[in-house]
DSSP file (Angstrom, degrees, kcal/mol; ACC not computed):
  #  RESIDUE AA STRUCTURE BP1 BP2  ACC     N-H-->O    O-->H-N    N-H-->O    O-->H-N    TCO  KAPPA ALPHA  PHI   PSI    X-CA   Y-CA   Z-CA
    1    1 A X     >        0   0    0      0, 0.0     4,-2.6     0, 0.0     5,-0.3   0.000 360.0 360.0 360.0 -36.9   37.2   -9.4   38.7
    2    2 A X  H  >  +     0   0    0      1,-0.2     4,-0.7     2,-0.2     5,-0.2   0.703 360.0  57.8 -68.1  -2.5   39.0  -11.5   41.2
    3    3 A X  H  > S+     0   0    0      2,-0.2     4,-3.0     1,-0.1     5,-0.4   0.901 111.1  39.2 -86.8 -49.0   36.5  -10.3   43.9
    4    4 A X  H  > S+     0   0    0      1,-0.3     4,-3.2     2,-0.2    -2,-0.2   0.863 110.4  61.1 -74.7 -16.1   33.7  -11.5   42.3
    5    5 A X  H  X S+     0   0    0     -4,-2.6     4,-1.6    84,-0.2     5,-0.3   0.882 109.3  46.3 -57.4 -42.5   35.7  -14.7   41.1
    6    6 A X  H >X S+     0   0    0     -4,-0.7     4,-3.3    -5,-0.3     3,-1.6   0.996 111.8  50.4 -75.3 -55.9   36.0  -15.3   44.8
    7    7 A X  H 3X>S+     0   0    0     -4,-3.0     4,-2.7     1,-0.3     5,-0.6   0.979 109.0  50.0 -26.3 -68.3   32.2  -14.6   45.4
    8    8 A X  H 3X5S+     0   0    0     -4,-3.2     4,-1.0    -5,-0.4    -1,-0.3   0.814 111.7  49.6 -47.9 -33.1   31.3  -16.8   42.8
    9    9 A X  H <X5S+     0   0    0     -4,-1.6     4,-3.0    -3,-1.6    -1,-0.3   0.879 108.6  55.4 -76.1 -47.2   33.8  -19.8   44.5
   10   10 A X  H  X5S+     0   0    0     -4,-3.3     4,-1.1    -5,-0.3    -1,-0.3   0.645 107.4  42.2 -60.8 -21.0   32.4  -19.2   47.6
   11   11 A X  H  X5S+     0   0    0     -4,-2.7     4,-1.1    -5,-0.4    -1,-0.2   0.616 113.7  58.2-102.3 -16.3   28.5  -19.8   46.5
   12   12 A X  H  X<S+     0   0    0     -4,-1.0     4,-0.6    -5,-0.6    -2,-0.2   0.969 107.8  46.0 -63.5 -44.9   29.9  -22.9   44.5
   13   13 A X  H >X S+     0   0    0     -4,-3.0     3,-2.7     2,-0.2     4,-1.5   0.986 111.7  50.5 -66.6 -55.9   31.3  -24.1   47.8
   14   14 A X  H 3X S+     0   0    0     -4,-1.1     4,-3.3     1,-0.3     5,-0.2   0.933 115.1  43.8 -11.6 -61.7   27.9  -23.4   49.8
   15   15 A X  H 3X S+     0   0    0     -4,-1.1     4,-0.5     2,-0.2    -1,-0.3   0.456 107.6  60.2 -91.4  17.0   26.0  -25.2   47.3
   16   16 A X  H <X S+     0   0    0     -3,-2.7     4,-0.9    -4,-0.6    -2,-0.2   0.654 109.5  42.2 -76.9 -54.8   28.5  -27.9   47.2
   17   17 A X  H  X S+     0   0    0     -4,-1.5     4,-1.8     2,-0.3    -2,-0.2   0.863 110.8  56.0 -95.4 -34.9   28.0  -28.6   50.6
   18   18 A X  H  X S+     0   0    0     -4,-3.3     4,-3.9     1,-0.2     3,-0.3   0.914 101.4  61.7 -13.1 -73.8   24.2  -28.3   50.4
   19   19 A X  H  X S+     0   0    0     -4,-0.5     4,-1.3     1,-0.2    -2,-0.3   0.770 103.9  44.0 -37.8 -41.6   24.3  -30.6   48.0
   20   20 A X  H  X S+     0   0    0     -4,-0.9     4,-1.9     2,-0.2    -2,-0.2   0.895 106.9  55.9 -76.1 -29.9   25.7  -33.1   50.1
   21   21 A X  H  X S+     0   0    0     -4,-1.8     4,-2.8    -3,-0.3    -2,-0.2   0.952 114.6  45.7 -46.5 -53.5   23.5  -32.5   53.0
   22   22 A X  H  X S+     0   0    0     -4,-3.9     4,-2.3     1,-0.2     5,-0.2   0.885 104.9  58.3 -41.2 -38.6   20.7  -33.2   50.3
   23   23 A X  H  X S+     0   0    0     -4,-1.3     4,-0.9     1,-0.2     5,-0.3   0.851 107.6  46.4 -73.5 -43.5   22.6  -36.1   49.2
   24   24 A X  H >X S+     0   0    0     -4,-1.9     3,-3.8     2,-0.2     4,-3.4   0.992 112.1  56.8 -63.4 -48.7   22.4  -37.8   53.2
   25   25 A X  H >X S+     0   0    0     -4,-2.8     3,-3.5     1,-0.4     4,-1.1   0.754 105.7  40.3 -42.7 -80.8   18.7  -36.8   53.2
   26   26 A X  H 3X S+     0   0    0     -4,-2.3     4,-0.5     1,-0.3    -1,-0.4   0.503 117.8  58.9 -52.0  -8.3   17.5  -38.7   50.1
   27   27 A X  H <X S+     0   0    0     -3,-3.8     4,-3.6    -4,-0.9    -1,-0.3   0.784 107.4  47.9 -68.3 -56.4   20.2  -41.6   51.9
   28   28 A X  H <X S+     0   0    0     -3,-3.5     4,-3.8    -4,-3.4    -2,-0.2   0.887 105.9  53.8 -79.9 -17.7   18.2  -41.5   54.7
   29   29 A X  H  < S+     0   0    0     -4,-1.1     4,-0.5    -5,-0.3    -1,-0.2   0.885 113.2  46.0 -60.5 -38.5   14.7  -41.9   52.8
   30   30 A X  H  <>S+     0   0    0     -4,-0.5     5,-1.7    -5,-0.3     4,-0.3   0.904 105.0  57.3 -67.3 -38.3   16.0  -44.8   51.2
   31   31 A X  H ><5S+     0   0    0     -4,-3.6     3,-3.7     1,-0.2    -2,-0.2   1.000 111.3  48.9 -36.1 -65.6   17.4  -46.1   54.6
   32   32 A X  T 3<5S+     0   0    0     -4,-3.8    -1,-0.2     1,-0.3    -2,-0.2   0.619 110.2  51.5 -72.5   2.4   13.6  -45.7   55.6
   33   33 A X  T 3 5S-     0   0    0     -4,-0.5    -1,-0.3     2,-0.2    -2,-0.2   0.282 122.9 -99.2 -92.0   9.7   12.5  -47.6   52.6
   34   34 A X  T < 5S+     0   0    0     -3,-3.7     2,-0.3     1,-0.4    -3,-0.2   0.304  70.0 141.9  68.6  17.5   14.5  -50.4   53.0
   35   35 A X      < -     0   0    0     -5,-1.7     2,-0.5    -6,-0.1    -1,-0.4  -0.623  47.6-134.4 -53.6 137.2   17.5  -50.0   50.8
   36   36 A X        -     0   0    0     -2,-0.3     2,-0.6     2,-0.0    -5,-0.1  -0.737  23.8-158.3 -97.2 114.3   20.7  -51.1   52.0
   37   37 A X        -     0   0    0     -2,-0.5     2,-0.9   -10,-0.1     5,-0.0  -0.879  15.9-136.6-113.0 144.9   23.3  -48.2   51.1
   38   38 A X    >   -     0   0    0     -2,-0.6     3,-0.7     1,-0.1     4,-0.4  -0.697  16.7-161.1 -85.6  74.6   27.0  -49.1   50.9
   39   39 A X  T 3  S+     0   0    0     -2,-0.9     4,-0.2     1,-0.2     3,-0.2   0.687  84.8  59.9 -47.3 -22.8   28.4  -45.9   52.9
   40   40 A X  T 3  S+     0   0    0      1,-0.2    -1,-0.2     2,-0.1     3,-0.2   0.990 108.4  37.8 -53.3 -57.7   31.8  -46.6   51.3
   41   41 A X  S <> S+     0   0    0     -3,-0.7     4,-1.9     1,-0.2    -2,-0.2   0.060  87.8 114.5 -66.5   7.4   30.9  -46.3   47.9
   42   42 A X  T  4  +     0   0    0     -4,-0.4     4,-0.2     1,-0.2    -1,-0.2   0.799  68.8  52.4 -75.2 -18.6   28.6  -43.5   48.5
   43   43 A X  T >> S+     0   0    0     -3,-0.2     3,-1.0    -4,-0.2     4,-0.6   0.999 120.4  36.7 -48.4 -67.6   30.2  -40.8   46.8
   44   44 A X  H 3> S+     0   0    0      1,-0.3     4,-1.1     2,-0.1    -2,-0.2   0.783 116.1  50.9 -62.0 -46.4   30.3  -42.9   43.7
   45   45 A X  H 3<>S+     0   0    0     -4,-1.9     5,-1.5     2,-0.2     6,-0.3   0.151  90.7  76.9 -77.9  -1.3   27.0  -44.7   44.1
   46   46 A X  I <>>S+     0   0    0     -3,-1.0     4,-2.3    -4,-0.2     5,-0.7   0.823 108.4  35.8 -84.7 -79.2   24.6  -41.4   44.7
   47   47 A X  I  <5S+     0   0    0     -4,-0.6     5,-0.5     2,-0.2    -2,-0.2   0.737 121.3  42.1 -23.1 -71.0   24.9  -40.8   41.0
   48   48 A X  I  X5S-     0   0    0     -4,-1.1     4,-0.5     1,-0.2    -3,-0.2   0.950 139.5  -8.9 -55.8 -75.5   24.9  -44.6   39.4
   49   49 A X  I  >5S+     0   0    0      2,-0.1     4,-0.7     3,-0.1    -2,-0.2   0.678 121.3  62.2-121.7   1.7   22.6  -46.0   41.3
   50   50 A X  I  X<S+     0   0    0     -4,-2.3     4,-4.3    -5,-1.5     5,-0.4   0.950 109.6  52.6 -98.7 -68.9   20.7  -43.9   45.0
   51   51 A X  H  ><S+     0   0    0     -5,-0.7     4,-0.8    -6,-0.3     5,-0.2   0.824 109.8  42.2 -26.0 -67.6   19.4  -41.0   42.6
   52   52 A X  H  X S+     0   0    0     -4,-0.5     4,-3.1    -5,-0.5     3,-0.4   0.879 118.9  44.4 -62.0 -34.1   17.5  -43.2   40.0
   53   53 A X  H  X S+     0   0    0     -4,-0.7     4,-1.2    -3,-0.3    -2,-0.2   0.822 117.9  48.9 -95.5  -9.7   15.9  -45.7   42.8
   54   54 A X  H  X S+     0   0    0     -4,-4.3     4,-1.4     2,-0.2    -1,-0.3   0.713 108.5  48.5 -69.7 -15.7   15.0  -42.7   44.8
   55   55 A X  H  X S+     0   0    0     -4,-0.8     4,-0.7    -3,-0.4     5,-0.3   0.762 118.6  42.9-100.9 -28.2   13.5  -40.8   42.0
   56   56 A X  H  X S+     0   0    0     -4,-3.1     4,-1.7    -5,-0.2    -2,-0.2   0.876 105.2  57.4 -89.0  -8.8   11.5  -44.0   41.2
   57   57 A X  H >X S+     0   0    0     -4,-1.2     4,-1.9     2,-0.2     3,-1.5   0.989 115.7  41.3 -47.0 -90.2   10.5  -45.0   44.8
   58   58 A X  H >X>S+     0   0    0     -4,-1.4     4,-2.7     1,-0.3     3,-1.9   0.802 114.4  55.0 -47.6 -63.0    8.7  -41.1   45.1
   59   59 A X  H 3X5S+     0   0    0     -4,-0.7     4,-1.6     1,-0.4    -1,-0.3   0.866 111.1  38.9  -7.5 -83.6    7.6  -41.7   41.7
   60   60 A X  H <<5S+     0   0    0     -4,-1.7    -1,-0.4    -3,-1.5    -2,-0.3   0.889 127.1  36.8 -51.7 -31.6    5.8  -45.0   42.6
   61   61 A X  H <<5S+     0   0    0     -3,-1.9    -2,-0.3    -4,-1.9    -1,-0.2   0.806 131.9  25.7-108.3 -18.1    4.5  -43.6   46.1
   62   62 A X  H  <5S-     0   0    0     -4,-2.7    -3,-0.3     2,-0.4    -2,-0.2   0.712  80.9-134.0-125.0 -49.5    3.8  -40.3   45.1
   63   63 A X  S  <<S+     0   0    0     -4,-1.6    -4,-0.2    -5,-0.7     2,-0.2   0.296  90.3  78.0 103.3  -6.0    3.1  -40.2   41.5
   64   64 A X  S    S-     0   0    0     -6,-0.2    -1,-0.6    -5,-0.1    -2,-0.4  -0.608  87.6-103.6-117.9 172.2    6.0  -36.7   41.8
   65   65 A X        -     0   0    0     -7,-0.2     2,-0.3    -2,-0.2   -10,-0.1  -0.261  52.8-108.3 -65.5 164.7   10.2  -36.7   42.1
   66   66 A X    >>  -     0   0    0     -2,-0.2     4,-0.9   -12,-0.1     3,-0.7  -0.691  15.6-113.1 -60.5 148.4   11.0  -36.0   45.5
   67   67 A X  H >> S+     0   0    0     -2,-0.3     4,-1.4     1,-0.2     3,-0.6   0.689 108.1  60.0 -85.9  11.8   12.2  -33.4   46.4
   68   68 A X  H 34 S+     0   0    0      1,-0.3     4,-0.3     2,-0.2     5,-0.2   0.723 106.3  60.4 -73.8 -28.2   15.9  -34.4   47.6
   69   69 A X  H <> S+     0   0    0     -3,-0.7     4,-1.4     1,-0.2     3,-0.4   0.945 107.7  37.5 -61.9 -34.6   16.2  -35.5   44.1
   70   70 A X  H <X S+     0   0    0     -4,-0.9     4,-1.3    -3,-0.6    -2,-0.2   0.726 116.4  56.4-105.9  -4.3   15.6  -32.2   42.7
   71   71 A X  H  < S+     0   0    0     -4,-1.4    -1,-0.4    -5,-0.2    -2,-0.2   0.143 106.3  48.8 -95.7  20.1   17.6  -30.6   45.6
   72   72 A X  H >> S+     0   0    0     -3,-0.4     3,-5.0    -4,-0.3     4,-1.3   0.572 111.9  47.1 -96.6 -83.0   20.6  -32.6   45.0
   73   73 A X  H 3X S+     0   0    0     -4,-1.4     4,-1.2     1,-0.4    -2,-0.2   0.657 114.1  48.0 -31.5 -41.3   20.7  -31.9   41.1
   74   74 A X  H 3< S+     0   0    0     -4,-1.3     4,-0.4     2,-0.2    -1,-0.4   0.535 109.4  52.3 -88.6   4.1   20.2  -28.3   41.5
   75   75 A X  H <> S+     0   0    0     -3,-5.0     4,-0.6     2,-0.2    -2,-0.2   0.913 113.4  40.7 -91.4 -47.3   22.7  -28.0   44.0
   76   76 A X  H  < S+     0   0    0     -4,-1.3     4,-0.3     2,-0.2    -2,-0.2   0.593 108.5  60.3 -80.9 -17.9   25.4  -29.7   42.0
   77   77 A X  T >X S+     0   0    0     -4,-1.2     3,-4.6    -5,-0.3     4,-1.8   0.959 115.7  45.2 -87.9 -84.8   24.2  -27.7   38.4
   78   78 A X  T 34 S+     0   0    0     -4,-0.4     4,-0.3     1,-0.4    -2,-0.2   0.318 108.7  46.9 -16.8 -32.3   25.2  -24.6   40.8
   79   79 A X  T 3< S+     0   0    0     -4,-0.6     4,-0.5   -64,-0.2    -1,-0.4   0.389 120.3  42.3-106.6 -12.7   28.2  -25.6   42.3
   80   80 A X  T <> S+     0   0    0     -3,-4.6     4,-2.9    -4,-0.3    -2,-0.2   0.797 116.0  43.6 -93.7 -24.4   29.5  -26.6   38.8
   81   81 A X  H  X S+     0   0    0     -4,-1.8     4,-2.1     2,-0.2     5,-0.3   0.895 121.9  43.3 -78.1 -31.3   28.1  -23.5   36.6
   82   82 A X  H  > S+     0   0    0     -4,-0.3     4,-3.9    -5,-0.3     5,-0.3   0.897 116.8  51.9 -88.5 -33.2   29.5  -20.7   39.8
   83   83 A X  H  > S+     0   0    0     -4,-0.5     4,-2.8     1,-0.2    -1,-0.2   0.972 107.9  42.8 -76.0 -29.4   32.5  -22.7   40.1
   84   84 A X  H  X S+     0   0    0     -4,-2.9     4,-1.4     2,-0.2    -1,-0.2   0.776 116.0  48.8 -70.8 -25.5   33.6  -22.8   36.6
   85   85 A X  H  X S+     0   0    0     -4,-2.1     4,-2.7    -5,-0.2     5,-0.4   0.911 108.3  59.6 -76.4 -42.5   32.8  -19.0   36.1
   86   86 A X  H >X S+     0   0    0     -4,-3.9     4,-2.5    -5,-0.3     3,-1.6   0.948 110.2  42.5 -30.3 -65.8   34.8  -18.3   39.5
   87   87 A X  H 3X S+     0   0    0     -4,-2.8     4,-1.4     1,-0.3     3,-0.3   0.852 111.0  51.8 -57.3 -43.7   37.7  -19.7   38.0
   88   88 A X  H 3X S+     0   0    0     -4,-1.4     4,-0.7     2,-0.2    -1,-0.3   0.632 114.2  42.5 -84.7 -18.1   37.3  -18.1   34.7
   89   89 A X  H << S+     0   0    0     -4,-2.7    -1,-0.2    -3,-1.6    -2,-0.2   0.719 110.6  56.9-102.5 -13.4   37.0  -14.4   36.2
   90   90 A X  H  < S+     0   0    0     -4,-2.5    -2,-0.2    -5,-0.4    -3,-0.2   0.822 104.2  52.2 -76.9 -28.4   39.7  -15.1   38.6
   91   91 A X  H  <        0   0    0     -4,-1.4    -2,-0.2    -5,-0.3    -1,-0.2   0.930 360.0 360.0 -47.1 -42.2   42.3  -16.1   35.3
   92   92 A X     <        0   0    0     -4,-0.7    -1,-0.3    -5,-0.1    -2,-0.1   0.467 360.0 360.0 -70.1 360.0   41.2  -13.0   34.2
């Protein structure tokens, strides 16, 4: 069980860091829409507030989500669901 615990930690980190690659894209689409992003706060701020004005920007221009939106979210539902079973088959 601990092998596949490891497995499983290892595709959480992958898609962990995916997810943040996504997370610059959809930064830099907004850049090139003219939102000012706070690169301090950005951790904290993708969530509250980068996510919703990106997913209504495409929305408005597109009449679809983009897709950075929906490849950040599935990246992070992935990196939470693999990690938390990693951990749970490595207690085992």
């Amino acid at each position: 069980m601990t092998a596949l615990g490891n497995v499983l930690l290892g595709i959480a980190i992958a898609s962990a860091l995916a997810g943040v690659a996504s997370s610059l894209a959809l930064a830099a689409e907004l850049q090139r829409r003219g939102v000012k992003i706070d690169w301090i706060w950005f951790r904290v701020l993708i969530v509250i507030r980068y996510l919703g004005q990106y997913r209504d920007i495409t929305r408005r221009e597109t009449g679809r989500t983009g897709p950075w939106y929906r490849a950040y979210v599935t990246c992070m539902i992935v990196a939470l669901v693999t990690a938390i079973a990693g951990l749970v088959l490595r207690a085992l």
